[in-house]
N, C-alpha and C positions, 0 to 999 in steps of 0.2 A: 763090204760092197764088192760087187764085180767089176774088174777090170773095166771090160768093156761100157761098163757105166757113168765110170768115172770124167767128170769134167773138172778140171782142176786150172787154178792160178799158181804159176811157179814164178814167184821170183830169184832173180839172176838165173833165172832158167837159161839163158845167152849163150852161158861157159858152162863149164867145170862143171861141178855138184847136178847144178839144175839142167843144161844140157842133157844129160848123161839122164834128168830124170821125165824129160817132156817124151826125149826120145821112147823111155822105155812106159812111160805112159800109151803115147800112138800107136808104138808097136804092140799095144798089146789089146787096142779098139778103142780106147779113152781117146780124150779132148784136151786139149791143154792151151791154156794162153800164156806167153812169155810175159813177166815183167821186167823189164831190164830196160837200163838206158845207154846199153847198144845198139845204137838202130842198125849199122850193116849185120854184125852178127844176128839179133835177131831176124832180121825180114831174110837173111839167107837161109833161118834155119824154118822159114815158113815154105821158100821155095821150095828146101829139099824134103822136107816131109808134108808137106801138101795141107789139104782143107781142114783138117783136123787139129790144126798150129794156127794161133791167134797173137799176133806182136802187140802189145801195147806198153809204148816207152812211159816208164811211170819210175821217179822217183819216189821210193818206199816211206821217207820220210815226210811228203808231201801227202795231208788229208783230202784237198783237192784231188791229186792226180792219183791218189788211191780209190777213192771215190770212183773216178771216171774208168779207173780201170775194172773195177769189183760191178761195173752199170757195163761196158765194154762185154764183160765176157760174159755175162749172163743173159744179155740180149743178145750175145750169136751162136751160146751154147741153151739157148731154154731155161738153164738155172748154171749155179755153181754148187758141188758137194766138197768139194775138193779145195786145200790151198795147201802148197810145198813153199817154208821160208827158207828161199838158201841164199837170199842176199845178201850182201855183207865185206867187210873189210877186214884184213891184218897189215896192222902196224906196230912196230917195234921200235920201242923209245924206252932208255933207263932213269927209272927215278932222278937220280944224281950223275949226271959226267960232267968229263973234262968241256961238253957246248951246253951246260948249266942245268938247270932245274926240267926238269917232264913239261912239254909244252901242255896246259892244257885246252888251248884250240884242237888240239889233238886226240886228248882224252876225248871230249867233246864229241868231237867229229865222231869216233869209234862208237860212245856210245848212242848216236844218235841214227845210226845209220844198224849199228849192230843188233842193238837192244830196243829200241823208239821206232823204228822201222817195224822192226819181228813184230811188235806190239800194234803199231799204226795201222798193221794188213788185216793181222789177227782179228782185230774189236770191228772193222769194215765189213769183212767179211763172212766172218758169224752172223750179222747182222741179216745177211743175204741169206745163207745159209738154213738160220732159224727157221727160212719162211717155207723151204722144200715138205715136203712130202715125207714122213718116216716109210723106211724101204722095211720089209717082212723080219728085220731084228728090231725094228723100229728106229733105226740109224737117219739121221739128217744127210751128217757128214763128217767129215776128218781134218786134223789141223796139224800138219806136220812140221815143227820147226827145225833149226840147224844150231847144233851148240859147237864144242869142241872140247876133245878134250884137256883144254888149255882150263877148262872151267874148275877142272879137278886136278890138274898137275903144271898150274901155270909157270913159266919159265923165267927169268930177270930178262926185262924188257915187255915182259907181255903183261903187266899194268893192268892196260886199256883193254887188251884185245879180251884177256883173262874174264875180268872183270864185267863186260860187255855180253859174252859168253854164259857165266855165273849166272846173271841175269834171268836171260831164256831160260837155264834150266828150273830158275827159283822160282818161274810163274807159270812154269808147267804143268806143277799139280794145282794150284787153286783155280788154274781157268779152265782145267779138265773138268774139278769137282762141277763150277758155276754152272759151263756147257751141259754135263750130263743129262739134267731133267731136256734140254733141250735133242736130246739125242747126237750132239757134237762131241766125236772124241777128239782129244790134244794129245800129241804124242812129240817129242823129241829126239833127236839122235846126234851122239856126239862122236864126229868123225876124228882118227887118230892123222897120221900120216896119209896124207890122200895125193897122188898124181894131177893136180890140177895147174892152169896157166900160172899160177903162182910159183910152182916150181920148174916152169921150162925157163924160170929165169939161171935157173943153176947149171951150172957144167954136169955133164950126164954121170963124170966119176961123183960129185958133191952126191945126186939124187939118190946115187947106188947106195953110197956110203950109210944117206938117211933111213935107205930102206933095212940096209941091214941091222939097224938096232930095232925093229920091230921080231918080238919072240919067233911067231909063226900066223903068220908066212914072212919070211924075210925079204920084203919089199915095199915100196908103197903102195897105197889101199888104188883098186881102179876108180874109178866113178862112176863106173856099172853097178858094182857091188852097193854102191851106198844106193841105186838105184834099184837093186833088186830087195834091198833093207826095206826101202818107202813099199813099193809093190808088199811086201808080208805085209808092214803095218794098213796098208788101204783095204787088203782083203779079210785082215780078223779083227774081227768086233771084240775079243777079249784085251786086245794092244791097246791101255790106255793113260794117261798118266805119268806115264813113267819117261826116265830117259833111257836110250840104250845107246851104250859104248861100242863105236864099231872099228878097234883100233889094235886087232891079233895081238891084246893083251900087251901094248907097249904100256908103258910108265914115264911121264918125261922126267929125267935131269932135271937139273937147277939150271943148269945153261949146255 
C-alpha cells in the first residue's frame, strides 16, 4: 500500500513505539487513530499533528471498547486498512524470591493485556478490514504486531513478559496464513533495546551502559527506527508472516 493511503489504528500509539509510529504515519499522508488510555498524551498528540490523528481511549482488552474504537475510526476515516499493535506492558517478577512465589495476578495481567489485547484488536479489526476493497496487488490490508525480543532471549524475571511476547510471535504465522485468501497481511516485529518512557526511568549513565552491549550500533534503538521498520513492512506486499528482529543483533544474557 501507499503511504499516503494508509488509515491505520495504532495502539498505545500515545508514547513510545506507537507515538514515534502515528507520527511517521501523518507525515507521510496517512490517517491514524490512537488507541491508548492516555487521554492528555493522546488528545495533545491530536492538537499537534492535526485532522489526520483520531484519539479513542480504548482499553485493548475490552471487546466493547475495541469494538467502538474499530466503528470510531472507520467512520471518520471511510474505512480502516491498517492496525499497528504496540500496546502493552513490561513487568519483572522472579519465579522464586526472598517476597515468595511469582504473583500470578501478575502473570495474568501481562498476559492479558500483552497477548489477549494483540489478539482482541487483531480478530476486531480484520473483521472491518475484510470488507475494504483489494487495492491493484489485490491487498485489503496489513496487521502489524509488537513482540520482543524477550520472546527469543528471555531473561530471569521476564516469566510473564517473555511468555506474553512468545505468544504474538506464535500466532503470527497461522493468522497470516487464515487472512491471506482475505488479502490481509500479518506481520510482526520484535524490538531489542528501544529508547522508550520506560527507560527515562533510568539515570542517563544506566541507559548508556544498556546501549552499549547492543553489537552495532552501540546504543538504544530510536522509535523512529522501529517506525521507519512498520513504514517497509506497509508498503511491500511480499512482507508477510514472518517476525523481524530489529535489535543491531544484540542477544540477551540470562540477567
Amino acid at each position: 500500500m501507499k503511504m499516503s493511503e494508509i488509515k491505520a489504528m495504532v495502539t498505545g500509539g500515545a508514547s513510545g513505539l506507537g507515538e514515534a509510529t502515528v507520527q511517521r504515519i501523518v507525515e507521510q499522508g496517512g490517517k491514524a487513530a490512537i488507541l491508548d488510555l492516555s487521554v492528555e498524551r493522546g488528545e495533545a498528540q491530536v492538537q499537534q499533528m492535526g485532522e489526520n490523528v483520531l484519539f479513542i481511549k480504548t482499553d485493548v482488552t475490552s471487546e466493547e471498547e475495541v469494538r467502538n474504537a474499530v466503528h470510531k475510526a472507520s467512520e471518520s476515516f471511510g474505512s480502516i486498512n491498517t492496525v499497528v499493535n504496540c500496546a502493552g506492558i513490561g513487568v519483572a517478577g522472579k519465579l522464586l524470591s526472598r517476597k515468595g512465589v511469582h504473583s500470578l495476578e501478575m502473570f495474568s495481567k501481562v498476559i492479558s493485556i500483552n497477548l489477549i489485547g494483540t489478539f482482541n484488536v487483531i480478530r476486531l479489526a480484520s473483521e472491518q478490514i475484510a470488507q475494504n476493497d483489494r487495492n491493484d496487488v489485490g491487498e485489503r490490508g496489513v496487521i502489524i504486531n509488537t513482540a520482543s525480543v524477550a520472546a527469543f532471549d528471555g531473561q530471569i524475571g521476564q516469566a510473564a513478559y517473555s511468555a506474553s511476547k512468545g505468544g504474538v510471535v506464535g500466532m503470527t504465522l497461522p493468522i497470516a496464513r487464515e487472512l491471506a485468501g482475505y488479502g490481509i497481511r500479518v506481520m510482526t516485529i520484535a524490538p531489542g533495546l528501544f529508547h522508550t518512557p520506560m527507560f527515562d526511568l533510568l539515570p542517563a549513565e544506566a541507559r548508556e551502559a544498556l546501549g552499549k552491549t547492543v553489537p552495532f550500533p552501540q546504543r538504544l534503538g530510536y522509535p523512529e527506527e522501529f517506525a521507519q521498520l512498520v513504514e517497509s513492512i506497509m508498503v511491500n506486499p511480499m512482507l508477510n508472516g514472518e517476525t523481524i528482529r530489529l535489535d543491531g543483533a544484540i542477544r540477551m544474557q540470562p540477567k
